[in-house]
N, CA and C atoms as a LAMMPS dump frame, in Angstrom:
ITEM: TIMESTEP
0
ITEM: NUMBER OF ATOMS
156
ITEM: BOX BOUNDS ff ff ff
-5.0000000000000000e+02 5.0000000000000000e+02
-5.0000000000000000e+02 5.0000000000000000e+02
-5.0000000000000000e+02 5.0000000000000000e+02
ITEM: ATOMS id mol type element x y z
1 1 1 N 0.84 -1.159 0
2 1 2 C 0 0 0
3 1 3 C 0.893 1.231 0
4 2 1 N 0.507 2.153 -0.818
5 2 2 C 1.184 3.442 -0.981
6 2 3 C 0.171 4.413 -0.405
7 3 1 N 0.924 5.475 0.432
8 3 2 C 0.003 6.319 0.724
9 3 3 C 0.555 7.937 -0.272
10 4 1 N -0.554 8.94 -0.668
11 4 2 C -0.163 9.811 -0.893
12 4 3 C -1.521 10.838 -0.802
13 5 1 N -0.981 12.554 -1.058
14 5 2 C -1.739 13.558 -1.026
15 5 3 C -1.755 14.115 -2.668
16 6 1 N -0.977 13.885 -3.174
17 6 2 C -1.202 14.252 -4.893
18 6 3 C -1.846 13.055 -6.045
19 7 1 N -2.012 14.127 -6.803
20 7 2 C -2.555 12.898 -7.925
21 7 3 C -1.181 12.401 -8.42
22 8 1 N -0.254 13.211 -8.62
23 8 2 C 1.165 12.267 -9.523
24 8 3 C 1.601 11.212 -8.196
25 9 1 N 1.354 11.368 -6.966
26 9 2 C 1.667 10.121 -6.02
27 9 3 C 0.516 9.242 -5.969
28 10 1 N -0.631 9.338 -6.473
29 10 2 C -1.327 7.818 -7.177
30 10 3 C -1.298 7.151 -8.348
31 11 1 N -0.59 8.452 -9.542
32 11 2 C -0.063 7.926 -10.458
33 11 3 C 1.022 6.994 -10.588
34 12 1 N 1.903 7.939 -9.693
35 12 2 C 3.277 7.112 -9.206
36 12 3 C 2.955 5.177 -8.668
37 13 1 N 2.006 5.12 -7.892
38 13 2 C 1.564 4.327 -6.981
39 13 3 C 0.671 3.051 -7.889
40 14 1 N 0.324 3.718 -8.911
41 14 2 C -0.421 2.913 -9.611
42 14 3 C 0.076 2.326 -10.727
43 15 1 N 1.573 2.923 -11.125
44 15 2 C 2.494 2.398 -11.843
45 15 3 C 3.443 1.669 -11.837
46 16 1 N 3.726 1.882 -9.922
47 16 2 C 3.984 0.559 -9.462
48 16 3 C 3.583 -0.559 -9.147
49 17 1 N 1.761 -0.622 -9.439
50 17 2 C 1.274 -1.832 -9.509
51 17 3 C 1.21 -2.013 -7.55
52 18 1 N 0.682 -0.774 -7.032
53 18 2 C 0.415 -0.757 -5.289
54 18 3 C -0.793 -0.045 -5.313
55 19 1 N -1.859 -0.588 -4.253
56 19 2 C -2.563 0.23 -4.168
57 19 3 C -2.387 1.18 -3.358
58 20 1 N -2.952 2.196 -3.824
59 20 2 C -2.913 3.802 -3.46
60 20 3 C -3.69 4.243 -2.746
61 21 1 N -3.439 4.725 -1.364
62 21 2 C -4.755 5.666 -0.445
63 21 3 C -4.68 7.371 -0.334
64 22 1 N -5.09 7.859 -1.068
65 22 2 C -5.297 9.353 -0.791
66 22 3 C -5.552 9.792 0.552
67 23 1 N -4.413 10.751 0.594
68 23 2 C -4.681 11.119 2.113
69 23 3 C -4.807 12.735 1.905
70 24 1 N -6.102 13.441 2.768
71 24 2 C -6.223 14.563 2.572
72 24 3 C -7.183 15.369 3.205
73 25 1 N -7.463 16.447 3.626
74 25 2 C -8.065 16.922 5.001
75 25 3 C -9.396 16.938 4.226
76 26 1 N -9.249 18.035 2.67
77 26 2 C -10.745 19.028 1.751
78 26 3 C -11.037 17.81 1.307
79 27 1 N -12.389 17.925 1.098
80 27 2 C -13.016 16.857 0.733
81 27 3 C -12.87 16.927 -0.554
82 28 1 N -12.923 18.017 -1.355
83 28 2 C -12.297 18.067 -2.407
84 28 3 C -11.56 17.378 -3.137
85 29 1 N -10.048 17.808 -2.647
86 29 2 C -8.858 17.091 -2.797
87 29 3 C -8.905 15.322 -2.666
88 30 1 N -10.276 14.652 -1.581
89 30 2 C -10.014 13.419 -1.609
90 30 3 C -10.704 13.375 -3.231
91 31 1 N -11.575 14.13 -3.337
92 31 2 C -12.676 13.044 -4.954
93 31 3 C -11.473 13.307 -5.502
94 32 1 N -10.505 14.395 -5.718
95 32 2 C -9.341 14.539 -6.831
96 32 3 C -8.55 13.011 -6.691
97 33 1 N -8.3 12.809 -5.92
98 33 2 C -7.493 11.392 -5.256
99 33 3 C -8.293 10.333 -6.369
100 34 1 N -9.548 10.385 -5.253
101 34 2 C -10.559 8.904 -5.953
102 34 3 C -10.21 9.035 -7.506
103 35 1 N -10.245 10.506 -8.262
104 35 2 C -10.604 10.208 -9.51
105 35 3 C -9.629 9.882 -10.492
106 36 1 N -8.709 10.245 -9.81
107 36 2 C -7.019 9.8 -10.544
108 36 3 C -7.046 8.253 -9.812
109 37 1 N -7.472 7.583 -8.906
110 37 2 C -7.568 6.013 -9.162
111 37 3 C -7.138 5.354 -7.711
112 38 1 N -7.039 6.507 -7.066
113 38 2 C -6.885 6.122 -5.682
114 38 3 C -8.079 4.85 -5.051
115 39 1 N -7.262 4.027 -4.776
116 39 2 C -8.318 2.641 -3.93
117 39 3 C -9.33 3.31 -2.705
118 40 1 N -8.878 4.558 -2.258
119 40 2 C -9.454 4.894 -0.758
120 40 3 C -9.095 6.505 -0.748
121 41 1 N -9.483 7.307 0.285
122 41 2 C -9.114 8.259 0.615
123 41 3 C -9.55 8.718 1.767
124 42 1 N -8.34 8.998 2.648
125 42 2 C -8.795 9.388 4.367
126 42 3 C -8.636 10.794 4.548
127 43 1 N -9.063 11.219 5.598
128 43 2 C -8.806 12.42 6.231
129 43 3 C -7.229 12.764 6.652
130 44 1 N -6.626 11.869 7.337
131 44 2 C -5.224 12.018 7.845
132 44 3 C -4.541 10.346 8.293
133 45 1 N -3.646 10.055 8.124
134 45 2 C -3.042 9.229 8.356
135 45 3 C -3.642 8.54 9.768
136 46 1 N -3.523 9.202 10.574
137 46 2 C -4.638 8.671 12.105
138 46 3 C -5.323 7.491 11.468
139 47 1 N -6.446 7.846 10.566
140 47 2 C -7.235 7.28 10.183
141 47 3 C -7.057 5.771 10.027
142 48 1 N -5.936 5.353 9.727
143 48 2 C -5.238 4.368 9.689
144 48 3 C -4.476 3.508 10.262
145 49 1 N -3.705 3.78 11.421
146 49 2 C -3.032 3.999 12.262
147 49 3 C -3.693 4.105 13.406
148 50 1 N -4.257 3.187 14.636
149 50 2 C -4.319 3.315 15.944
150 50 3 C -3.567 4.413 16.805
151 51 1 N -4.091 5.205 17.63
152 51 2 C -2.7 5.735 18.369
153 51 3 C -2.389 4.668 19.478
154 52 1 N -1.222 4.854 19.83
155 52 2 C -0.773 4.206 21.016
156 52 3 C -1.033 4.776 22.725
């Protein structure tokens, strides 16, 4: 799994044959994610990640 906040880092991500999670606060910016091919898109890394 690749994480990123740009579309060229799901491009990147998707050219390596990884899936890609958009990470990004505007909701905006996530559909930009989804629509360049992102598998997912969170609010912030947290999201993912338990805290300790």
């Amino acid at each position: 799994m690749f994480l990123g906040d740009s579309v060229t880092d799901v491009q990147a991500g998707r050219a390596a044959g990884v899936a890609v999670v958009g990470v990004a606060e505007e909701e905006g910016r996530r559909h930009e994610l989804l629509a360049a091919g992102a598998a997912g898109a969170v609010d912030g890394v947290d999201a993912l990640v338990s805290p300790r």
